[in-house]
C-alpha positions as CSV (number, residue, x, y, z in Angstrom):
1,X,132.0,91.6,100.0
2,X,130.2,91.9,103.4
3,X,128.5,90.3,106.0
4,X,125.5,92.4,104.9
5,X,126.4,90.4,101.4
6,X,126.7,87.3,102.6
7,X,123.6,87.6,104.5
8,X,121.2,87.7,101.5
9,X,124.0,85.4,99.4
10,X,124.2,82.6,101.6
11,X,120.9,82.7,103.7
12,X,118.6,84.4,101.6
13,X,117.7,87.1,104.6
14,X,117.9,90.7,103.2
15,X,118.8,93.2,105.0
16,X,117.7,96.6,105.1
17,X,118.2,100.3,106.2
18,X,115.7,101.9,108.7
19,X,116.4,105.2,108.4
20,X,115.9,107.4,105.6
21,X,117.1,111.4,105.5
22,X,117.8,114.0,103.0
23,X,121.4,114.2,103.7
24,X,122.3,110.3,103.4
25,X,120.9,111.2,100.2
26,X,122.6,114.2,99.2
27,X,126.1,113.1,100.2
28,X,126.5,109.8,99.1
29,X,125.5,107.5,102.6
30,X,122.5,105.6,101.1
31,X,124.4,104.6,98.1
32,X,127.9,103.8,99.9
33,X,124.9,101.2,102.3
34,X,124.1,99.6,99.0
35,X,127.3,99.1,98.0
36,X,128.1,97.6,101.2
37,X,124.9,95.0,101.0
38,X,121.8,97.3,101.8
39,X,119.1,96.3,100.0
40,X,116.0,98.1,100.7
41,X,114.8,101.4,103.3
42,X,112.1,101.6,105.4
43,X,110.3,105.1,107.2
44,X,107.8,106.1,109.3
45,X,106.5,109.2,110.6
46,X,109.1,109.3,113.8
47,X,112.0,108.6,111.2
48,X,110.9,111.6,109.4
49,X,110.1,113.9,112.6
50,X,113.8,113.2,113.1
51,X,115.3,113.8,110.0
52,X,113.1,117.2,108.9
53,X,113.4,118.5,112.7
54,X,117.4,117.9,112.8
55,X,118.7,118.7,110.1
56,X,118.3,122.1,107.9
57,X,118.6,120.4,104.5
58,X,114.8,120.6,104.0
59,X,114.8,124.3,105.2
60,X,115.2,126.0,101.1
61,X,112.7,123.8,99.9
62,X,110.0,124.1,102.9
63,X,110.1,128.0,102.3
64,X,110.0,127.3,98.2
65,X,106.6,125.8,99.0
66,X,104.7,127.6,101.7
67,X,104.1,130.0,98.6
68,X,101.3,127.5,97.2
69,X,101.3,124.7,99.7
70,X,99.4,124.6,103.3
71,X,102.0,123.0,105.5
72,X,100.6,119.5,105.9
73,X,101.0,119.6,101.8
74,X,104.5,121.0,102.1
75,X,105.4,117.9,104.7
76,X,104.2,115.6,102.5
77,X,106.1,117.1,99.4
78,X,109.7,116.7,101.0
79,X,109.0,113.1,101.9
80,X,108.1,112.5,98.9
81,X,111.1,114.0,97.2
82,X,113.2,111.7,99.7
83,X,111.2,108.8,98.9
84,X,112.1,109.3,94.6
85,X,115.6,109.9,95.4
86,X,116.1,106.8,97.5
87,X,113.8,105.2,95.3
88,X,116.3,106.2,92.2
89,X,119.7,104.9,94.5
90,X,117.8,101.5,94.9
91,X,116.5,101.1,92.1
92,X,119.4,99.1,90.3
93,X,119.6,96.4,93.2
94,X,115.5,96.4,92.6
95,X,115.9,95.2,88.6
96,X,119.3,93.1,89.3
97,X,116.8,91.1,91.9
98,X,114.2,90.5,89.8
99,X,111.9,92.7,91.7
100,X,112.6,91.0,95.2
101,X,114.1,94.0,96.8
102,X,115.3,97.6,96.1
103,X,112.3,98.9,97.9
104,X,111.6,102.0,99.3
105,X,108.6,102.6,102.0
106,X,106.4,105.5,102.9
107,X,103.7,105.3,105.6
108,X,100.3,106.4,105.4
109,X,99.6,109.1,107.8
110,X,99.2,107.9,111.3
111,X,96.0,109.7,112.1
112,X,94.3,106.8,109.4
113,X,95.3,103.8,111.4
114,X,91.5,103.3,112.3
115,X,90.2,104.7,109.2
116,X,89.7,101.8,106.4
117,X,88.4,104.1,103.9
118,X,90.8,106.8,104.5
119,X,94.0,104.6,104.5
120,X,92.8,103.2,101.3
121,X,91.7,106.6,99.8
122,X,96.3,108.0,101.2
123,X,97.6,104.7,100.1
124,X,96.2,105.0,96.3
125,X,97.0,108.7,96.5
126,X,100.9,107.8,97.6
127,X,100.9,104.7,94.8
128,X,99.5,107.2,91.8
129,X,102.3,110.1,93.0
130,X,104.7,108.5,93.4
131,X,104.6,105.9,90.3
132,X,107.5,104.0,90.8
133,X,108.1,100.2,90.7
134,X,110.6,99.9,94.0
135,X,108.1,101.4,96.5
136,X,106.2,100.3,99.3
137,X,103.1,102.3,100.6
138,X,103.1,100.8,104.5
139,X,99.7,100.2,106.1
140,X,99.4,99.2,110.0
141,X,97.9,96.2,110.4
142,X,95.2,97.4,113.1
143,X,91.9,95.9,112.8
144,X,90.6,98.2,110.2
145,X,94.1,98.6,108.2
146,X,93.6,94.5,107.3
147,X,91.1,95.6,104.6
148,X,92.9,98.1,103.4
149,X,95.8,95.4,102.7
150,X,93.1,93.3,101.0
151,X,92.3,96.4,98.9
152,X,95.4,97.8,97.8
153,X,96.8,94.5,96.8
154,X,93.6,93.5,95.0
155,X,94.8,96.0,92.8
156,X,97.9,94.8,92.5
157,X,99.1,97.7,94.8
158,X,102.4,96.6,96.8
159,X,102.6,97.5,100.1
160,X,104.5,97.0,103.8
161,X,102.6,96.0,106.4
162,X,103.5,97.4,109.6
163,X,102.9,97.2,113.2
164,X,102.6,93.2,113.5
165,X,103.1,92.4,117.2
166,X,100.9,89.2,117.5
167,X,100.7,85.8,115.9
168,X,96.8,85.8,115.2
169,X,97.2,89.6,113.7
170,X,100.0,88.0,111.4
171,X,97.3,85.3,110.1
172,X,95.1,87.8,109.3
173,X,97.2,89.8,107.4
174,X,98.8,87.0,105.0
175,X,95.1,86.2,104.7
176,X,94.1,89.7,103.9
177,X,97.2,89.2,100.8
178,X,96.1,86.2,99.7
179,X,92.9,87.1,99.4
180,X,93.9,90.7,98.2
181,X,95.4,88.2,95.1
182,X,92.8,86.5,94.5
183,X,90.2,89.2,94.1
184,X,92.8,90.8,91.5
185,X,92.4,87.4,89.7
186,X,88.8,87.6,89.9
187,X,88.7,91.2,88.5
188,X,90.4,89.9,85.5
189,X,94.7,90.0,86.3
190,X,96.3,87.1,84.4
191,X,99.5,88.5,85.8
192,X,100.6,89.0,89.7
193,X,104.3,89.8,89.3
194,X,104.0,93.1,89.9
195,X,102.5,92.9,92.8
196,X,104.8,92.7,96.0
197,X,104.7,92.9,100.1
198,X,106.4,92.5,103.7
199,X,104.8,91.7,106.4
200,X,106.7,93.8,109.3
201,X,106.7,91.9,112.4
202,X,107.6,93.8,115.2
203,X,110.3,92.6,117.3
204,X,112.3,93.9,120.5
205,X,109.2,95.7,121.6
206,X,107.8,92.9,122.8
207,X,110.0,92.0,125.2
208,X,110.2,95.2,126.4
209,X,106.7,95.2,127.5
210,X,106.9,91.1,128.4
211,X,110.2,92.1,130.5
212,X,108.3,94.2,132.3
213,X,105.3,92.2,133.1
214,X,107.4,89.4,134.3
215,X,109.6,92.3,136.4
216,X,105.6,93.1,137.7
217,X,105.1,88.9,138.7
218,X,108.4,88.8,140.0
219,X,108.3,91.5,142.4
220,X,104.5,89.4,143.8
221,X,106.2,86.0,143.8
222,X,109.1,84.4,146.0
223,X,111.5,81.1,145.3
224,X,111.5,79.5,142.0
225,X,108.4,80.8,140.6
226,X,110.1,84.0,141.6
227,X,113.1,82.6,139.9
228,X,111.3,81.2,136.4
229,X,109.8,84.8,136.4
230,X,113.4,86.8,136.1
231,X,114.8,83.7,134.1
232,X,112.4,84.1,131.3
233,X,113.2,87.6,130.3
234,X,114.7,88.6,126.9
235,X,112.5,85.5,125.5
236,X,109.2,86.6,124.6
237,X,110.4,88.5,121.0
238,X,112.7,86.0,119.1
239,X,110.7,83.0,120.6
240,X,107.3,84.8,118.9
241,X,109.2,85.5,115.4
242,X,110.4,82.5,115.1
243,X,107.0,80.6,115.5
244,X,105.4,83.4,113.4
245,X,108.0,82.3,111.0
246,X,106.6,78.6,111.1
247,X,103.2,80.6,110.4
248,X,104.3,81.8,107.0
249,X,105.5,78.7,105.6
250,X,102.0,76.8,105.1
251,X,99.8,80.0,103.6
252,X,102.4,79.9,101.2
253,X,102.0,76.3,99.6
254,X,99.2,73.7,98.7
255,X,96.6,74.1,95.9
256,X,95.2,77.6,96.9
257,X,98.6,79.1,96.8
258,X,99.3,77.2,93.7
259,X,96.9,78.7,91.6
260,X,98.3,82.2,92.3
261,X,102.2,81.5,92.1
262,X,101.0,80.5,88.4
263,X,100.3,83.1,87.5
264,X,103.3,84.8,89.0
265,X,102.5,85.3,92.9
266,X,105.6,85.9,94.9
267,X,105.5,85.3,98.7
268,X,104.5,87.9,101.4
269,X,108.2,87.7,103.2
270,X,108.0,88.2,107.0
271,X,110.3,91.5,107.9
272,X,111.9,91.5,111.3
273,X,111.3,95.1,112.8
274,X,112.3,96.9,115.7
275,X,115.4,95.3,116.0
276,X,117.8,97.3,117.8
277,X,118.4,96.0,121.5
278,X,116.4,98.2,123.9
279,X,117.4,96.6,126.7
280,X,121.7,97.1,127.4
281,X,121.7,93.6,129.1
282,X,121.1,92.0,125.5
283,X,123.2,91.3,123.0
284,X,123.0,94.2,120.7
285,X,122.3,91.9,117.8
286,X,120.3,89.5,119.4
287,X,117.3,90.1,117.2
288,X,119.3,89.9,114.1
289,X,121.1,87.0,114.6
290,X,118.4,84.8,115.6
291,X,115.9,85.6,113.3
292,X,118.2,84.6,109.8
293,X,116.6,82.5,107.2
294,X,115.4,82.6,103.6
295,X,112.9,85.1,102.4
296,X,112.7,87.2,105.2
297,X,113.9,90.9,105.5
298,X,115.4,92.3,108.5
299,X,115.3,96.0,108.7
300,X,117.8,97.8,110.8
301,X,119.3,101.1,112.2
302,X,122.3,102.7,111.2
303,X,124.0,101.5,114.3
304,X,122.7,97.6,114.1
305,X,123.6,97.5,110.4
306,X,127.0,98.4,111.4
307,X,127.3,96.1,114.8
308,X,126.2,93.1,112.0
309,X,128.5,93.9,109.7
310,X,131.4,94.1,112.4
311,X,130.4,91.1,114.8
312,X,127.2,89.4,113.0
313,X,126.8,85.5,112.8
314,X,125.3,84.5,109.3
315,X,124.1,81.3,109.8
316,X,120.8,80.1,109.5
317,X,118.8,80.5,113.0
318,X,115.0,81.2,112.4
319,X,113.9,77.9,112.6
320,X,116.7,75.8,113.9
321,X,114.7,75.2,117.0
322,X,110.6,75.4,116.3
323,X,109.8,73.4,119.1
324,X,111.9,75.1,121.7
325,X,110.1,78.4,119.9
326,X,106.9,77.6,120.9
327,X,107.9,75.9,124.8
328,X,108.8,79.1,125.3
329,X,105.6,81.2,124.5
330,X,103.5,77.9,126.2
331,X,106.0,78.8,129.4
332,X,105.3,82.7,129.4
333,X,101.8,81.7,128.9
334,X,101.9,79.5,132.1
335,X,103.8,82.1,134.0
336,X,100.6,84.4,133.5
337,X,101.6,86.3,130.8
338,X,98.7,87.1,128.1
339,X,100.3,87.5,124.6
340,X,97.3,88.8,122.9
341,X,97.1,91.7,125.5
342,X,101.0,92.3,125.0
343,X,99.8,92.6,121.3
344,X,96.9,94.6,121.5
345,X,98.8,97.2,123.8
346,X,102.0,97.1,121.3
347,X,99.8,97.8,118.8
348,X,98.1,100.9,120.3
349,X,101.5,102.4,121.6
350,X,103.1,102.3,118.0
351,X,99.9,104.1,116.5
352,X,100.3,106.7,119.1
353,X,103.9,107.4,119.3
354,X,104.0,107.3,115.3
355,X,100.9,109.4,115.6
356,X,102.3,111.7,118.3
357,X,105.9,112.3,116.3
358,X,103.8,113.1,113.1
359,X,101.9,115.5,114.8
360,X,104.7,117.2,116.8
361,X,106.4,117.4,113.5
362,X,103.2,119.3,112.2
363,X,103.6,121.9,115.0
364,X,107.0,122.9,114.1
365,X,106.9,123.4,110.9
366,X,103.8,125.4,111.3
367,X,105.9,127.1,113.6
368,X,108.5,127.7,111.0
369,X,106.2,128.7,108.1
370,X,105.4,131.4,111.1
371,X,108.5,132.6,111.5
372,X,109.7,132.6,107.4
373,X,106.0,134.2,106.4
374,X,104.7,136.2,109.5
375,X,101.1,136.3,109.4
376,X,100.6,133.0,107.6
């Protein structure tokens, strides 16, 4: 037994793996993380740019399929054999939970964060080929993904949402699930077990970019403003995901909510993101261990899975202070700090630096199909 164990035991929090490569598959690493409490993986393109760029265990099969594959088709054939292997490793802890985890997720491509049609159109495609109970097509929750949501689990399609950085965006997209349930009623489902989603919210990013418009204040501002301005760094991100954790709890009950859970609904569980400490000055597990509580997710790196497991508190935290949540957002607020523009600006960087991984990616292995078929 673990702290990882104890974790989803104990508090009801499970934790996850954000990392996902072909040799954690091949030599035993993802399964020796399950035995030691891992309960689900998450990807995205940048994860995948890593792995396929670093590491020559995707070299044999690349060159197996340039022979009737374009490359983009070859890419999306090795994730795809990563995401059925881990898929296979998880799969016990996914039928010994009843369904609650195990999960594996794969990202739409990037490029269709803005495209409702088209994310709907790659997330069916991803659902139909890869056919398996334990996985999670993710969709960002921009503007135009929010339908998408509403689509996919209409037809009782699970799916991660990712790239939550604002409370309002959050609303939305447990409304877009609800709703997504409720249209599968209305089209004729008598049974919702199957379906099943995250909500990823975003979390140490935001005070990366909060730190820095307070650090922006501070250096315009003298005395105690100047002061309340360095003093409220490193406050933004756990004060937001623990009031966005107060958020979740009312969708999720009354007579609307009812009416689903009868017919086998489960919750949309909030998953903490981003998680690793960017800033040195932090505890390294400071978004970890104040973001524990039941039916949540908290999805880390390698080297955050294994500072929690070494030095991790498991106690309940989300919501042990609500009120002292939200005095801090209404102080960052008065200190001139515009939430929804952190948001909105959070949201665009993640689309482009998941964009611009996934299409550097792109470039070198067109490179390499150059080099192993000259002429291609």
């Amino acid at each position: 037994m673990t702290k990882l164990h104890d974790l989803y035991q104990h508090q009801g929090q499970s934790p996850w793996l954000d990392n996902l490569r072909r040799d954690y598959l091949t030599k035993g690493t993802l399964a020796d993380l399950v035995g030691r409490g891992i309960r689900g993986v998450t990807s995205n393109p940048t994860i995948f740019a890593k792995a396929i760029e670093g590491e020559d265990d995707y070299d044999e099969q690349f060159a197996g399929l340039l022979a009737d594959h374009s490359v983009d088709d070859a890419y999306w054939e090795l994730v795809i054999t990563d995401i059925l292997h881990a898929s296979d490793i998880l799969r016990p802890v996914h039928d010994g939970s009843g369904g609650i985890d195990g999960y594996v997720s794969v990202e739409v491509a990037p490029g269709l964060a803005h495209d409702t049609a088209g994310t709907v159109d790659a997330a069916r495609h991803l659902h139909q080929r890869i056919d398996r109970p334990n996985l999670f097509v993710k969709i960002p929750a921009t503007g135009e993904g929010v339908p998408a949501i509403r689509t996919m689990i209409g037809e009782l399609r699970s799916v991660n949402v990712t790239l939550i950085f604002g409370l309002e965006r959050y609303d939305a997209v447990m409304e877009a699930y609800i709703g997504g349930l409720e249209d599968a009623v209305a089209a004729g489902a008598t049974d919702l077990s199957p379906v099943r989603s995250v909500a990823s919210f975003f979390v140490s990013r935001v005070d990366t970019e909060v730190d820095r418009r307070l650090g922006i204040l501070a250096d315009q501002s003298d005395g105690l403003r100047r002061e309340g301005l360095l003093d409220s760094r490193g406050t933004a991100a756990v004060a937001q995901a623990q009031v966005a954790y107060q958020r979740f709890v009312d969708p999720f009950r009354g007579e609307r909510w009812q009416r689903l859970a009868e017919r086998g609904a489960t919750v949309q569980r909030p998953l903490w993101a981003s998680t690793s400490t960017k800033n040195p000055a932090y505890s390294d597990l400071l978004y970890v261990d104040s973001l524990i509580g039941p039916d949540t997710v908290n999805t880390m790196p390698d080297e955050t899975v294994d500072a929690f497991a070494d030095h991790g508190t498991v106690a309940r935290t989300v919501d042990a202070d609500p009120d002292g949540a939200r005095r801090a957002l209404d102080r960052l607020t008065d200190l001139g700090i515009d939430l929804g523009d952190v948001a909105r600006v959070l949201e665009d960087q993640g689309v482009a630096s998941f964009g611009g991984s996934f299409d550097h990616l792109l470039r070198t292995l067109r490179d390499k199909a150059s080099a192993l078929a000259p002429g291609r």
